[in-house]
Residue frames as a rotation matrix with the C-alpha (Angstrom) as fourth column:
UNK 1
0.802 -0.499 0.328 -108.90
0.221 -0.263 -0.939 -55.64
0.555 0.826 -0.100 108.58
UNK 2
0.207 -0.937 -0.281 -105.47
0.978 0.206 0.034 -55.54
0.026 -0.281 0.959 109.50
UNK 3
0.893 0.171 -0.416 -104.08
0.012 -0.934 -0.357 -51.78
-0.449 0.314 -0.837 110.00
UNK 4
0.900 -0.390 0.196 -102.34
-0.104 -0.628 -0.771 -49.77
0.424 0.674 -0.606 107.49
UNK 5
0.385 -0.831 0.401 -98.42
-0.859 -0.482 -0.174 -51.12
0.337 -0.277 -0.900 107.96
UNK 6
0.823 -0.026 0.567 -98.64
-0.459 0.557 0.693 -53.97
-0.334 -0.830 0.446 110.02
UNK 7
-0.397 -0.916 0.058 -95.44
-0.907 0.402 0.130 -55.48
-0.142 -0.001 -0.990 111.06
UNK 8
0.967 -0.074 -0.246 -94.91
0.120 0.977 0.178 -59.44
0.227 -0.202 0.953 110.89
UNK 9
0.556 -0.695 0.456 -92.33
-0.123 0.474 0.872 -61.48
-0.822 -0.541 0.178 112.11
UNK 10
0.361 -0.575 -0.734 -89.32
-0.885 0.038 -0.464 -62.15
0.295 0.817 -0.495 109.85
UNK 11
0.985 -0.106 0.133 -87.89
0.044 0.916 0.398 -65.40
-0.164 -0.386 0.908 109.66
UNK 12
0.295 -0.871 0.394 -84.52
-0.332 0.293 0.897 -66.31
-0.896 -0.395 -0.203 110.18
UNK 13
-0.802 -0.575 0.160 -82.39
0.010 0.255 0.967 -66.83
-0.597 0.777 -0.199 106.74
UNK 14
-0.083 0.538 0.839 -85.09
0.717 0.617 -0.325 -66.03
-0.692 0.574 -0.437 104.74
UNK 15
-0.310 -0.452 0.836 -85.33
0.851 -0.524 0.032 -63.36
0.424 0.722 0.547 101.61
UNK 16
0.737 0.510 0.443 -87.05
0.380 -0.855 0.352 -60.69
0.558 -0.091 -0.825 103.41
UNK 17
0.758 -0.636 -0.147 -83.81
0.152 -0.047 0.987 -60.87
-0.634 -0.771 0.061 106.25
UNK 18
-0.182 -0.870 0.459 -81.61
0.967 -0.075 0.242 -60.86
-0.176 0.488 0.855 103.52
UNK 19
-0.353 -0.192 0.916 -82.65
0.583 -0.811 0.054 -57.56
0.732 0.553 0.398 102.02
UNK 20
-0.960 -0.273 0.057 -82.49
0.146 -0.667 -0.730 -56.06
0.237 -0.693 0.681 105.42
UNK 21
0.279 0.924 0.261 -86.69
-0.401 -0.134 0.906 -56.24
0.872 -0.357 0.334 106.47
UNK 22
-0.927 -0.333 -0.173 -86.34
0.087 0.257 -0.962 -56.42
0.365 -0.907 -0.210 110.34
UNK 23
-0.375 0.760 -0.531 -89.23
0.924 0.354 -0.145 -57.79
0.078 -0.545 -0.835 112.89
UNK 24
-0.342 -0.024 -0.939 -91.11
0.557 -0.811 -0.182 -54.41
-0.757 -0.585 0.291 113.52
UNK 25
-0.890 -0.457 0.002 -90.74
0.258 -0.498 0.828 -53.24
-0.377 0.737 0.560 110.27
UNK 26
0.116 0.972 -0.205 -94.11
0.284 -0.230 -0.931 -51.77
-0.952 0.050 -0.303 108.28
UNK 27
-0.599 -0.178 0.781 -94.40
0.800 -0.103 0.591 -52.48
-0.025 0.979 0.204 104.50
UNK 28
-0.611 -0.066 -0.789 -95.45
-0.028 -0.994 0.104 -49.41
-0.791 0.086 0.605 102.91
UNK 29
0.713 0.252 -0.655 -95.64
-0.693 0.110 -0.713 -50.10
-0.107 0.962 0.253 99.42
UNK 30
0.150 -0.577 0.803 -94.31
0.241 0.809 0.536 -52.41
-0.959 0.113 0.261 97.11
UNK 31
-0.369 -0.191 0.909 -92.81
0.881 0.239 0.408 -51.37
-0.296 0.952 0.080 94.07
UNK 32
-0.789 0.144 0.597 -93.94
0.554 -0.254 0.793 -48.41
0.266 0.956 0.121 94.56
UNK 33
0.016 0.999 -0.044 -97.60
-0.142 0.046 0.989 -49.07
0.990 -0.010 0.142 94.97
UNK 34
-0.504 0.088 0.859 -99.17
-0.825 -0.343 -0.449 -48.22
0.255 -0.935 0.246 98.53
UNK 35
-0.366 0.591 -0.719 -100.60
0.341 0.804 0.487 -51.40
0.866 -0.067 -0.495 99.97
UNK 36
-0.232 0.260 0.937 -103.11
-0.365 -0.917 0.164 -50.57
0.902 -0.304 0.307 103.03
UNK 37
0.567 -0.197 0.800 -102.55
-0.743 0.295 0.600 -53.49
-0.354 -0.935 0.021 104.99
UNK 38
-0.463 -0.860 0.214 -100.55
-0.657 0.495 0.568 -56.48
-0.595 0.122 -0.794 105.40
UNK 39
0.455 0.478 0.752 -103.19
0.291 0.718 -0.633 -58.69
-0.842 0.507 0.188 103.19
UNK 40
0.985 0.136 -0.106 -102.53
-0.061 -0.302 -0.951 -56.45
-0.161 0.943 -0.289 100.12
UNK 41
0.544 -0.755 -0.366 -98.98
-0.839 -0.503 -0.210 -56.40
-0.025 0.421 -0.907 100.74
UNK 42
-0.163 -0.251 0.954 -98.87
-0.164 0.961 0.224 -60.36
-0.973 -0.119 -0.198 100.98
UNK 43
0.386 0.553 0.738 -100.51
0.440 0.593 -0.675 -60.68
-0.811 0.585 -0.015 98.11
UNK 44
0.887 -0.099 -0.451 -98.38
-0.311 -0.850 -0.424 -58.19
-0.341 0.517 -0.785 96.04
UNK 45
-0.318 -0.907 0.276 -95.19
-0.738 0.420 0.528 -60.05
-0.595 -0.036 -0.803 96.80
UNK 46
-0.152 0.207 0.966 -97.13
0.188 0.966 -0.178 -63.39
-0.970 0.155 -0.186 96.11
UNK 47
0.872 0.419 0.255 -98.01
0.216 0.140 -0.966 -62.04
-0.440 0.897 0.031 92.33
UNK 48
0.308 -0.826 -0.471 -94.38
-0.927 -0.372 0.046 -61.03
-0.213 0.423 -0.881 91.65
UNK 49
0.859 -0.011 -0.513 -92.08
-0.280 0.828 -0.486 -63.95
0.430 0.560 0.708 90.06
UNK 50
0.944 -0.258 0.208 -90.10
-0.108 0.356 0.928 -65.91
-0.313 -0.898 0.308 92.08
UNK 51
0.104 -0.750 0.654 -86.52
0.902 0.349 0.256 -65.07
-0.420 0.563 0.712 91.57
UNK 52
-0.011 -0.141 0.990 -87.00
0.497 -0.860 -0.117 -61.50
0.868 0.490 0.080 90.80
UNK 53
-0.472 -0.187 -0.862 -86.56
0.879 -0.030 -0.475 -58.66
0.063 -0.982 0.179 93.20
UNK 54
0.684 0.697 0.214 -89.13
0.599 -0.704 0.381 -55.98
0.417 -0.133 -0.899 94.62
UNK 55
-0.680 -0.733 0.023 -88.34
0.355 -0.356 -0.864 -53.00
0.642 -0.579 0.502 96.50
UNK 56
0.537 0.768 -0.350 -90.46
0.740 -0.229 0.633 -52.32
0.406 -0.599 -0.691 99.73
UNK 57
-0.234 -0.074 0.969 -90.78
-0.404 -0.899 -0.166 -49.12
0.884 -0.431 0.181 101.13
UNK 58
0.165 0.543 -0.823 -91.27
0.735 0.490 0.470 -49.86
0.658 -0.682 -0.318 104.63
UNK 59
0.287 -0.332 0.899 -91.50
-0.660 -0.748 -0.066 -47.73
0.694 -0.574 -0.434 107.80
UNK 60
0.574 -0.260 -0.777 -89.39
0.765 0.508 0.395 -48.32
0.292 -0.821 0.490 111.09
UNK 61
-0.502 -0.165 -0.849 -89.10
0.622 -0.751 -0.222 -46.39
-0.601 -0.639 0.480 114.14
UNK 62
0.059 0.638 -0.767 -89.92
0.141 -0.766 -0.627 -42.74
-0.988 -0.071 -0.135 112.72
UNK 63
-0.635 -0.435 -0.639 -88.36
-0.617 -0.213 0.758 -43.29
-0.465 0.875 -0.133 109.20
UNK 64
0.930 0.301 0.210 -89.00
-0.029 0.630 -0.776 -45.08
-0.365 0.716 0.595 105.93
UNK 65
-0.189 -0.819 -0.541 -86.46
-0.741 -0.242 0.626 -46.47
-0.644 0.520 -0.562 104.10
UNK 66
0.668 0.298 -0.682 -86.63
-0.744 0.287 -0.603 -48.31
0.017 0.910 0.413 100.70
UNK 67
-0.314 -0.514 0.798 -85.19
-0.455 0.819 0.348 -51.99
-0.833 -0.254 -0.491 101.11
UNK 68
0.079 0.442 -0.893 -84.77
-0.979 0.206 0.015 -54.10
0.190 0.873 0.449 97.59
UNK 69
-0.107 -0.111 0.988 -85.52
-0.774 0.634 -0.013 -57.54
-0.625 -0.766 -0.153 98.27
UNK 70
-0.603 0.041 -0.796 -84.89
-0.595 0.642 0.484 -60.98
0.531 0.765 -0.363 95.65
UNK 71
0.429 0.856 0.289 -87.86
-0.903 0.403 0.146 -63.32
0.008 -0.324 0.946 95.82
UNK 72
-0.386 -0.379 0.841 -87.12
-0.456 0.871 0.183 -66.77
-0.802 -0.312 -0.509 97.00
UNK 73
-0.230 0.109 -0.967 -86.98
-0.907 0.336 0.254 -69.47
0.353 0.936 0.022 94.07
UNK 74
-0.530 -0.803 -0.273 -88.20
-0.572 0.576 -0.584 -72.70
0.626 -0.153 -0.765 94.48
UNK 75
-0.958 0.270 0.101 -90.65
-0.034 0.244 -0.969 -73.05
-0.286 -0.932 -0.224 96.94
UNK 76
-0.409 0.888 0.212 -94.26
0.886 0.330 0.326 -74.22
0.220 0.322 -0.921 97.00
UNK 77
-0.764 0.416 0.493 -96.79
-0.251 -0.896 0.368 -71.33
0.595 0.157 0.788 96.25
UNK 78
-0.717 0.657 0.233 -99.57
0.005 0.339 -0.941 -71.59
-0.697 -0.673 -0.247 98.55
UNK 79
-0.574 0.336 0.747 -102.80
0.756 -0.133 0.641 -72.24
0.315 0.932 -0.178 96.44
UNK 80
-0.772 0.276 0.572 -105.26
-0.214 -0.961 0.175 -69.70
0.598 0.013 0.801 95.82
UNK 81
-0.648 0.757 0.084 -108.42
0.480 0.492 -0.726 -69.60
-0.591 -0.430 -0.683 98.10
């Protein structure tokens, strides 16, 4: 299991960079809702509709701050496993 936060990478020109998620960063929650690692908080985004926008809580450095982010439109959904 992944711990509680984990950063990923951000990509270059993609929607998380737009609404201000930087490498490092540690989703929190989504919407809200606490997610307790980075699986749940993949899969939280992935059930939201593409084209709408979330807000992640995320932590970075000693803070949290509350970043609102529009889902990319468009793009292939991975399937389910």
């Amino acid at each position: 299991m992944t711990a509680p936060g984990a950063a990923h990478p951000v990509r270059a020109g993609s929607p998380a960079q737009a609404g201000g998620l930087r490498a490092g960063d540690r989703i929190l929650a989504v919407d809200g809702n606490l997610v307790p690692d980075a699986r749940v908080a993949v899969a939280a985004v992935r059930s939201r509709r593409p084209g709408s926008t979330i807000v992640l809580t995320v932590g970075r450095g000693s803070g949290r701050l509350r970043l609102s982010v529009r889902l990319a439109t468009g793009l292939p959904r991975p399937a389910p496993r």
